[in-house]
N, C-alpha and C positions, 0 to 999 in steps of 0.2 A: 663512502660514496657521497659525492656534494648533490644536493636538489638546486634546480634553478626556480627561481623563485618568478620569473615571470610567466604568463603566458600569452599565447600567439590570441590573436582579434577574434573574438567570438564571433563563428558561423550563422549565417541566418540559420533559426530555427526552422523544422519543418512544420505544417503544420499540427496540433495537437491529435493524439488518435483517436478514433472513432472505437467506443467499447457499447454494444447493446446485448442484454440478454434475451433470450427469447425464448419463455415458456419452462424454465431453468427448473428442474425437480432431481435430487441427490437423496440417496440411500447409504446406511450405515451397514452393511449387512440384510437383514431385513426390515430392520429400523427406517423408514422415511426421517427425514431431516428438514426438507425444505418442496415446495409444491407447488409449480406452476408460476416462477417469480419471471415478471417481465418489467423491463427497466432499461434507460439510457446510461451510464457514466459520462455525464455529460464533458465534452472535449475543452481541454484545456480548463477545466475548472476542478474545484472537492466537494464531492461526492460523501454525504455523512451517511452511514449506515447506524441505524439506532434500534432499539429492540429491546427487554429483559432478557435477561440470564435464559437460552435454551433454543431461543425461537432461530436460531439459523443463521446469524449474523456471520462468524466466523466461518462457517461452512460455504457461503453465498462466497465470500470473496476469496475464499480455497476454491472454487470452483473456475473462477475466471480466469487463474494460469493453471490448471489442470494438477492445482498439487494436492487435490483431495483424493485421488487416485492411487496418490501413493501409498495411504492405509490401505492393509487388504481387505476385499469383500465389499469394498464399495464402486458405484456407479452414478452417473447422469445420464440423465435423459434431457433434451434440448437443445438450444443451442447459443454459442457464445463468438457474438462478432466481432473480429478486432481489423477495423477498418476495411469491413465487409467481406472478410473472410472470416469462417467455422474455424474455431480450433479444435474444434471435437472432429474434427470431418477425419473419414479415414486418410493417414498417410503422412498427417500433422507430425511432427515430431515434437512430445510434451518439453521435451527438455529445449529447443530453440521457441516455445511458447512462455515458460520462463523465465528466458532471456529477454523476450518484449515485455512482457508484463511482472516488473519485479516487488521483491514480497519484504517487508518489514516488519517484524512481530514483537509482542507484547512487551517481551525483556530481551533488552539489549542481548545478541550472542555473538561478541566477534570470536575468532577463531583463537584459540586461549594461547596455542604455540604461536601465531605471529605475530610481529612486529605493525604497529599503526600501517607503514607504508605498503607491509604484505596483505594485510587486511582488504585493503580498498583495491591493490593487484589482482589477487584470488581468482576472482572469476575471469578476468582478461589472458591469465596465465592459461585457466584451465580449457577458455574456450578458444585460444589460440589466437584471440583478436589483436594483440599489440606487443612489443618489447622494447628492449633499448631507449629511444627518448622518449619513443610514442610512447611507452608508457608508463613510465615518468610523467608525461604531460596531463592523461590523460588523469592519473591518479592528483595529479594537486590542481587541475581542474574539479575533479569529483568534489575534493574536500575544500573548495571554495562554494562549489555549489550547497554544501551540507554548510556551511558556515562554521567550518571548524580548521581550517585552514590557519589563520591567525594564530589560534590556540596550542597547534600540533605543529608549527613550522619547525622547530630546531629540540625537536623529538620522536623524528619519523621511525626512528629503529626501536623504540622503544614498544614493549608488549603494549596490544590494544587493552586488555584488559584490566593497563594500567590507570585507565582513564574515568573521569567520573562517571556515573551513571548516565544523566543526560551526552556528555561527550559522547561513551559508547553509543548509545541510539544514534547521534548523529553520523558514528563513523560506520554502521549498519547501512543508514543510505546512501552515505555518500557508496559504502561497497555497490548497493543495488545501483546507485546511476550511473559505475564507474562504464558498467557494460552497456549504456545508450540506451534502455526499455523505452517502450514507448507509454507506458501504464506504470503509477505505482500505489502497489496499496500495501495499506498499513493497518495491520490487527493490533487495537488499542495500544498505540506507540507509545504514548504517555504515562498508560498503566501504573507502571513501575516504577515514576518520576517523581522529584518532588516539583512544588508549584511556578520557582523558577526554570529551573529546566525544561517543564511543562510549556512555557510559557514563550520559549525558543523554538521547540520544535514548531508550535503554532505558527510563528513569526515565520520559521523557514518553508512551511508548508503554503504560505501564501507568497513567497518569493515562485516558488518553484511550480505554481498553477502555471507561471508565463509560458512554460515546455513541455509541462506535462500534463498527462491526465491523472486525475487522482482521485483514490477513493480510501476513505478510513474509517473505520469500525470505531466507534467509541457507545460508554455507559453513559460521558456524560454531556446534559442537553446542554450547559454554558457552554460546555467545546464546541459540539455542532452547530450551537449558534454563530458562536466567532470566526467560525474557519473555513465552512461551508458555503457553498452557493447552491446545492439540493441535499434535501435530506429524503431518503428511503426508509421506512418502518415497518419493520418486521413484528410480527408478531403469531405464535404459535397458537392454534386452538384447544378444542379439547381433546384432540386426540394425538397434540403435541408435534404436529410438522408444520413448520414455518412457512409463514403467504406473507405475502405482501399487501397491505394492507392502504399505504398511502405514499406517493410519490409527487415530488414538484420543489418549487425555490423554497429554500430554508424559510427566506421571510415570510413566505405565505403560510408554508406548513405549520410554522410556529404561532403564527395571531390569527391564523384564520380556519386552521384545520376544516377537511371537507369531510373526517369521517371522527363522530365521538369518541372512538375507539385512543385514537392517536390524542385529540383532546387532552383525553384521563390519564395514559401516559407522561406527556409531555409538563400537565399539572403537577405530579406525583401522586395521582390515585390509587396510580397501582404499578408495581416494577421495581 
């Protein structure tokens, strides 16, 4: 099968989508998690969620496409607006919630049976969105948006998991954007990376503020300095459920903190 290697003029984007939380509290069973977090995802911008090891980061942004649910025995209480709609409201469908707000996690997983081109397909296949050229086009748009395009043009059949570690991650989003979300968040994308590849995801994550909204979990503060325009700080108490402690523009948050808490943090006092 040949790829055409152009594509059609890039559509006006819409505008970026509106994510608020509101009063956001998750349970592991009877374990509390997180308490009370209210917060903007600010539109069209990255969103840094920052915190030590426990206080809720991971769980806060499981919560925003509804896939903390899918462990059993847990719940939310609150609510989560994605351009002034509840996605918790009764009647939502989790899985077309999802599909707007897509997820990228710690370590690369593409799907190990397919081919780079089936990769980035996957969800268009599954969700019945496109075939034939559309989606063709649709998929080597994805992976120019992921900037990996270049890389993969004349080895699209080849297994994704033939690729290097940063590549994978990249061919990870580009799968989440093949399907159009309007939100993408990413649990510590970098993780797993070494410092060049690190260094790309950054790079592409501030290409792709221009269409999306974003929000990514990271341990570290040079990341959220670089790549963010607000950072959120979690932080667990003593009886170990994650609040929200301090929210506003990165720059501020970082040289001017408004609660000592975050200060100590952000110095390495403690975390």
């Amino acid at each position: 099968m040949e790829y055409t290697h152009t594509l059609e003029p890039a559509r006006e984007a819409p505008p970026a989508a509106s994510l608020i939380v509101e009063r956001l509290s998750a349970w592991y069973g009877a374990r509390q998690a997180l308490r009370g977090v209210s917060l903007e995802i600010a539109p069209g911008q990255v969103t840094a969620v920052i915190g030590p090891s426990g206080c809720g980061k991971s769980t806060l942004i499981r919560c925003l496409n509804r896939l903390h649910e899918v462990a059993p025995g847990t719940r939310v209480e609150g609510r989560v607006l994605l351009n002034g709609e509840d996605v918790y409201a009764p009647g939502v469908d989790p899985v077309l919630v999802r599909r707007r707000v897509g997820m990228v996690f710690q370590r690369p997983n593409p799907f190990p049976t397919m081919s780079i081109f089936d990769n980035v397909a996957a969800g268009l296949r599954l969700n019945g969105l496109a075939s034939g050229y559309e989606l063709e086009r649709i998929v080597i748009h994805s992976l120019h948006q992921a900037a990996l395009w270049e890389e993969v043009e004349h080895k699209l059949r080849q297994p994704g998991t033939a690729l290097s570690g940063g590549q994978q991650q990249r061919l990870c989003i580009a799968r989440a954007l093949a399907v159009q979300p309007d939100v993408l968040l990413l649990d510590e994308p970098t993780g797993a990376l070494d410092p060049v590849a690190t260094l790309k995801i950054e790079e592409l994550l501030r290409q792709l503020k221009e269409r999306y909204t974003i929000a990514i979990v990271t341990h570290n503060m040079q990341q959220a300095a670089r790549v963010s325009d607000y950072t959120a700080f979690l932080l667990a108490g003593e009886d170990r459920v994650g609040e929200l402690v301090e929210y506003g523009p990165t720059g501020e948050l970082f040289t001017n903190p408004r609660d000592p808490r975050t200060e100590a943090y952000i110095t390495g006092r403690f975390g």
